[in-house]
C-alpha positions as CSV (number, residue, x, y, z in Angstrom):
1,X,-44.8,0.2,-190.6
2,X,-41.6,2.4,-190.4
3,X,-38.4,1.6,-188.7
4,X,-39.5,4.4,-186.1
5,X,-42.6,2.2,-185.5
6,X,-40.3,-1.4,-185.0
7,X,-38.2,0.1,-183.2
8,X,-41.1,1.0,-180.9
9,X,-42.5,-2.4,-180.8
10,X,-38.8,-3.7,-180.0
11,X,-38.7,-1.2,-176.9
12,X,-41.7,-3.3,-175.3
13,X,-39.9,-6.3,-174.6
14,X,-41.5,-8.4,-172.4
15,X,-43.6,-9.8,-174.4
16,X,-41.2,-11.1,-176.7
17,X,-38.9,-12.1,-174.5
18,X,-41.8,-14.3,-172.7
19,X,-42.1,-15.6,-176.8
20,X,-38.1,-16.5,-176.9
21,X,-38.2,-18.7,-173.4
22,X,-41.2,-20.8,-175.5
23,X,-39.8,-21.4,-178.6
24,X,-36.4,-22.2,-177.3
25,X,-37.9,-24.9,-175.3
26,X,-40.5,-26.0,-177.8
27,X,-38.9,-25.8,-180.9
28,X,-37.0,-29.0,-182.4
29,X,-34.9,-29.1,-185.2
30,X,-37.0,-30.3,-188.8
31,X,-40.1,-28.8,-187.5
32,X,-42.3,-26.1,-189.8
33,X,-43.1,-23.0,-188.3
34,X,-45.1,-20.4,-189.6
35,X,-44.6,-16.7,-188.2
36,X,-47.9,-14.8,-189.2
37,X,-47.6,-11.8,-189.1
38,X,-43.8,-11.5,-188.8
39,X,-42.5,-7.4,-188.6
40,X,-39.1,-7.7,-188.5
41,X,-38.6,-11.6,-188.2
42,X,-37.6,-11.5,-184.4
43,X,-39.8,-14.6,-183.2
44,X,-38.7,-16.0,-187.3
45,X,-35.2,-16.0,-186.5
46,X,-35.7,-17.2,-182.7
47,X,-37.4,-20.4,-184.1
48,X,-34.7,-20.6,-187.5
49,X,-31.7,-20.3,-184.3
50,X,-33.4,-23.2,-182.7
51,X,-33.3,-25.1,-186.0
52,X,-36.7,-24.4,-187.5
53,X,-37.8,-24.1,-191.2
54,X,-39.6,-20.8,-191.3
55,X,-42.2,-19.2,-193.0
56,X,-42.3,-15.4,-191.8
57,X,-45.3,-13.3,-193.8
58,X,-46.2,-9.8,-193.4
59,X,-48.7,-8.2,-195.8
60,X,-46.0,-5.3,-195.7
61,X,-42.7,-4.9,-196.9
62,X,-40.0,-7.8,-195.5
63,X,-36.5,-6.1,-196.5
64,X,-35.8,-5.1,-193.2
65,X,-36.4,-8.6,-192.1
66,X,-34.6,-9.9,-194.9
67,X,-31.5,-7.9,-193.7
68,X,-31.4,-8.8,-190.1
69,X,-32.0,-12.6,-191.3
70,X,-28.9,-12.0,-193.0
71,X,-27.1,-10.3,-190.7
72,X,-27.5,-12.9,-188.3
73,X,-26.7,-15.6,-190.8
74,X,-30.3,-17.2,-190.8
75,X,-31.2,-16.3,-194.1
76,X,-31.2,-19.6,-195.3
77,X,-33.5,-20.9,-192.6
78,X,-36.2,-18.6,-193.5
79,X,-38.7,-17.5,-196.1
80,X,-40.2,-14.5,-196.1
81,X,-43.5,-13.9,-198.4
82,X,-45.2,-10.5,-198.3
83,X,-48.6,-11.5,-198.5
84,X,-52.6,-11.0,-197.3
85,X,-52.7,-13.7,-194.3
86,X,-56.3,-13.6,-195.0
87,X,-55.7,-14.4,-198.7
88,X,-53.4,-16.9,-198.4
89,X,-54.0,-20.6,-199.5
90,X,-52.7,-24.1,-198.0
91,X,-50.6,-24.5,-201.9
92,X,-48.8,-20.9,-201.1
93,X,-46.7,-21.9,-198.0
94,X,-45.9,-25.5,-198.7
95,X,-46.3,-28.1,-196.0
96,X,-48.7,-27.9,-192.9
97,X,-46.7,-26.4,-190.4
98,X,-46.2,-27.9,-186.7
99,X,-46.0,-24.5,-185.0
100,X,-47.8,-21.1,-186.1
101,X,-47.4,-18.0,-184.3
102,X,-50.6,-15.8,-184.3
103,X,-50.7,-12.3,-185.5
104,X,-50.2,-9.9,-182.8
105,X,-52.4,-8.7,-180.3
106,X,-53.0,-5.5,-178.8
107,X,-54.9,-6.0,-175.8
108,X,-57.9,-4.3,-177.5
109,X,-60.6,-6.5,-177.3
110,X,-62.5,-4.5,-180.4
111,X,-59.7,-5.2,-182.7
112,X,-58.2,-8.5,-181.4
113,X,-61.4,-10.4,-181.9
114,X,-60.8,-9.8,-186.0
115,X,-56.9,-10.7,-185.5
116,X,-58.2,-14.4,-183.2
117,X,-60.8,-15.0,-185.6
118,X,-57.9,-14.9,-188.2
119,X,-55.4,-16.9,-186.0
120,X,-58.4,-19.7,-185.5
121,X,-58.4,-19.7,-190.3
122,X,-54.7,-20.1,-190.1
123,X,-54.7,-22.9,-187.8
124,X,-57.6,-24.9,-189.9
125,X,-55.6,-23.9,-193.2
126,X,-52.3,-24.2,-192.6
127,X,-51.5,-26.2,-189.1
128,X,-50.9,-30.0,-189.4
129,X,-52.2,-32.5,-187.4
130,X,-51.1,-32.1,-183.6
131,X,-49.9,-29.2,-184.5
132,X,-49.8,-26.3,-181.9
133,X,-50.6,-22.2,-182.1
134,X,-49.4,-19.6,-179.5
135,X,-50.7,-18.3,-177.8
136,X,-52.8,-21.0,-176.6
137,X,-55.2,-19.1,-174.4
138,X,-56.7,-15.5,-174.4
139,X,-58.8,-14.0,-171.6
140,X,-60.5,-10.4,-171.7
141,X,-61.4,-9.4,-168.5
142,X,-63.6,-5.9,-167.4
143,X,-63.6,-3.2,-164.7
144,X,-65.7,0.1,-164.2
145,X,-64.2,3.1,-164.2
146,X,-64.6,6.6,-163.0
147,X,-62.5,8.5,-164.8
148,X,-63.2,12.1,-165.5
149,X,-60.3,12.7,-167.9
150,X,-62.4,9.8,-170.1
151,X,-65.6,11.5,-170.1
152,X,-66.8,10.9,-173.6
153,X,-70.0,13.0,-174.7
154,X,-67.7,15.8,-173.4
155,X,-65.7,15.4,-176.0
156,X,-67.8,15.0,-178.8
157,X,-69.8,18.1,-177.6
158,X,-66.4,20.1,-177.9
159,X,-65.5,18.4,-181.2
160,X,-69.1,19.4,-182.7
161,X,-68.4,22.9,-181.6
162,X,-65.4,22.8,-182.7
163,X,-66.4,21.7,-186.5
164,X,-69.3,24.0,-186.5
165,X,-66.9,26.7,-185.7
166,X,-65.1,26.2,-189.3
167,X,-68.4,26.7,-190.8
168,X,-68.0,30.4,-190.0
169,X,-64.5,30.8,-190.6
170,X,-64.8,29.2,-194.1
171,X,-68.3,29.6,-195.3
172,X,-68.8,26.1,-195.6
173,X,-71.0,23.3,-194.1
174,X,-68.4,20.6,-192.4
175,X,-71.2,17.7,-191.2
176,X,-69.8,15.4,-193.7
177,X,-66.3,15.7,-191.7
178,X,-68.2,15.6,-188.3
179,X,-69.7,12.2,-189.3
180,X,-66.6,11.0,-189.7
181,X,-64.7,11.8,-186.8
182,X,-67.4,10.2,-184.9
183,X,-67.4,6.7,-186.8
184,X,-63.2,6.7,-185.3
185,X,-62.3,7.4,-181.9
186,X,-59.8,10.4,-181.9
187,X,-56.3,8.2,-180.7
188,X,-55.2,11.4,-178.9
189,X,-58.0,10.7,-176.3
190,X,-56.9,7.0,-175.4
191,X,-54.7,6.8,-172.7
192,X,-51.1,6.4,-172.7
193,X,-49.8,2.4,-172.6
194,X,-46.7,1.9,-170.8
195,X,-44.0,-0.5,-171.9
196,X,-45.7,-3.2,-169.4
197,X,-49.1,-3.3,-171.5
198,X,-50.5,-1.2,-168.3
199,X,-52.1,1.9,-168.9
200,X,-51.5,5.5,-167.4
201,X,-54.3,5.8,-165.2
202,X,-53.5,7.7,-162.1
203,X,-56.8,9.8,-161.6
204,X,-59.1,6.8,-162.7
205,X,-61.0,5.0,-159.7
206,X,-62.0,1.2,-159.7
207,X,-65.8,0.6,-159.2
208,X,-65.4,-3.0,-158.6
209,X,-63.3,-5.8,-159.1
210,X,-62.7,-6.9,-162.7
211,X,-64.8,-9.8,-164.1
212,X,-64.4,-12.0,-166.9
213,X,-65.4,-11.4,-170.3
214,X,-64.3,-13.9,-172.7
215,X,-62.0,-16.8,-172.1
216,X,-60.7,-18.3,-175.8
217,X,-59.1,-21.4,-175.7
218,X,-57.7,-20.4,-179.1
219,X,-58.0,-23.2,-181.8
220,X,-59.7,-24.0,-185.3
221,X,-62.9,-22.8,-184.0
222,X,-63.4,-18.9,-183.1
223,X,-65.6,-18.2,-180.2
224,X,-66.8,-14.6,-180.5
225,X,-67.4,-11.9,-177.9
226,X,-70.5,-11.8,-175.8
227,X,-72.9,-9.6,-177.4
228,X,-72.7,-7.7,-173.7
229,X,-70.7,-7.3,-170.8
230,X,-72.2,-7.1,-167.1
231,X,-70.3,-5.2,-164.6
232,X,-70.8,-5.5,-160.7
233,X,-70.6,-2.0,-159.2
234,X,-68.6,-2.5,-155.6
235,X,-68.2,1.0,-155.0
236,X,-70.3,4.4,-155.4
237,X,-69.6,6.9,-158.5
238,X,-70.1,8.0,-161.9
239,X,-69.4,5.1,-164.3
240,X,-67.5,7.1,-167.3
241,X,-65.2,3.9,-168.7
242,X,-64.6,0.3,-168.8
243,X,-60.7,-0.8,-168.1
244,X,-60.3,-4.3,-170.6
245,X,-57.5,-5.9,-169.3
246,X,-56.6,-9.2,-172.0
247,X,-53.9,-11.9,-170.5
248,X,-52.2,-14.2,-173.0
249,X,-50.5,-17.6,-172.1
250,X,-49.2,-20.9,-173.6
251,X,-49.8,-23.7,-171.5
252,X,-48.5,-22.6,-167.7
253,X,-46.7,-19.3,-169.5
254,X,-48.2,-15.9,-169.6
255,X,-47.0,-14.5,-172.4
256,X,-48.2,-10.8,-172.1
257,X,-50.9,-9.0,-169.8
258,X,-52.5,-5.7,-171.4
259,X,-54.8,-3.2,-170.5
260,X,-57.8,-0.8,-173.0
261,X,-60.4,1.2,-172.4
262,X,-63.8,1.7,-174.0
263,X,-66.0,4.8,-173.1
264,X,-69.4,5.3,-172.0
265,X,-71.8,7.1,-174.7
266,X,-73.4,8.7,-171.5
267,X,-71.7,8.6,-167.9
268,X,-73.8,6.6,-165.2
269,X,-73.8,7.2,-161.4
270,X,-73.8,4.0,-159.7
271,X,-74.1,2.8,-156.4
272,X,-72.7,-0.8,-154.6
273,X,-74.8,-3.5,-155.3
274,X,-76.2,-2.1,-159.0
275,X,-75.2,-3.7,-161.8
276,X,-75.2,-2.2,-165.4
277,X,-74.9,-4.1,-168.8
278,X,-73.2,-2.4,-171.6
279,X,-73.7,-3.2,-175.5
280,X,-70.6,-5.0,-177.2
281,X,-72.2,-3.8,-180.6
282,X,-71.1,-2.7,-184.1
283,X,-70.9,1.3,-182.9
284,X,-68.6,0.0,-180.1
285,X,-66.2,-1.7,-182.6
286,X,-65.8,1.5,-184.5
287,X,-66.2,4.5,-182.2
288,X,-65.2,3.2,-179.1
289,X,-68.3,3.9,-177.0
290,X,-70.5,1.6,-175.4
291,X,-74.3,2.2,-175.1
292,X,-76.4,1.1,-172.0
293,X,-78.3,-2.2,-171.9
294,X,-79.4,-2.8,-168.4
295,X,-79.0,-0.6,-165.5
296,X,-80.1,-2.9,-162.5
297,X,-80.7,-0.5,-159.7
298,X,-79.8,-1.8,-156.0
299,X,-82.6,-3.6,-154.4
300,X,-84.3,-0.9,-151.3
């Protein structure tokens, strides 16, 4: 991650700010904490200012944080290891810690549920007795959506015509490349987030009201997602999307509130009362696009 990329993550505050009021009221001097997944050492040097002894890893480069630790003279309150959190073993960070701050989440619930199962190893690796993780408590919510500027097999039709069109223009078959694109969703088509974790969604609709998904009390034992999410339609349109909206807290304190979408493979019209089930399989994780289960029509 570049200095261009921190510098981004540093623009959306709230989050860590919500992080700063915790570990200034949890953190006592003498205790271990261990900041997985540290960046630039913001929440590391937090918990070292509160008198902490810190462990800050990042399996990419830590000079930057090294820098600002020294900088703020709190380099000798912390050590920084570039290393694999996944790889890592109790003997390579010392003591259990009493405090471990989880790996970052992005509010999408594809990619989170690899970074909770993680935080869940790290707590029954690494955390002593007691000992405490934040966040504490995750919950993935879902909404339908009619969105139009989200409608998926639109897309892919015009990417497919798009790649068969080099095949004239070079001479050459391009399926191989076609395959790919469709195995990762295209980033240009997600939404835009706003510093708030709220996306830009001014044209999309609500169907119904948001129901919950998955509620993680986060600890040594990783509860994964349903293997499908039900959705109660409260209003008529074409379902194109699902909004995910992911909350995270620590005891009474939210820490950070997030919204992500995931497509429909195919568009559904809907009416009030129906309710469709939508596939939280292996294609979704990687492309993005959830299939149909169920589509319970209204009752006549």
């Amino acid at each position: 991650m570049n200095a261009h990329d921190q510098l981004e993550i540093l623009r959306r505050a709230d989050g860590a700010l919500a992080l700063r009021r915790i570990l200034e009221r949890i953190v006592r001097p003498g205790m271990r904490v261990l900041d997985a997944g540290c960046g630039v050492g913001v929440l590391a040097l937090w918990a070292a200012r509160a008198g902490a002894s810190v462990v800050a890893v990042d399996i990419g480069q830590t000079q930057l944080a090294r820098r600002l630790a020294e900088a703020n003279r709190l380099a000798d309150h912390v050590r920084w290891v570039r290393g694999d959190l996944a790889r890592l073993q109790r003997d390579d960070l010392g003591a259990a810690f009493d405090l471990i701050v989880a790996p970052r989440c992005e509010g999408d619930p594809r990619r989170d549920e690899a970074t909770l199962r993680l935080t869940a190893q790290l707590m029954d690796r690494f955390l002593a007795p007691g000992g405490r993780a934040i966040p504490d408590k995750v919950v993935t919510r879902a909404c339908a959506l009619e969105w139009a500027e989200q409608d998926h097999p639109t897309r892919l039709r015009e990417q497919r015509a798009e790649v068969e069109a080099l095949r004239g223009r070079y001479g050459l078959v391009f399926e191989p490349l076609l395959e790919d694109l469709a195995r990762q969703p295209n980033p240009a088509w997600l939404p835009r987030r706003r510093s708030d974790g709220r996306l830009e969604r001014e044209r999309a609709r609500l169907l119904g009201r948001a129901s919950d998904l998955h509620r993680l009390e986060v600890g040594r034992v990783f509860e994964p997602l349903p293997k499908s999410l039900t959705l109660q339609i409260g209003s008529p349109g074409t379902l194109t999307s699902v909004l995910f909206s992911q909350s995270l807290s620590f005891g009474d304190d939210v820490i950070s509130e997030q919204e992500s979408i995931g497509w429909l493979a195919e568009p559904v019209a809907v009416e009030p009362g129906e309710r469709v089930a939508l596939s939280l399989d292996e294609k979704w994780r990687e492309t993005n696009a959830l299939g149909l289960a169920l589509h319970e029509l209204n009752p006549r």
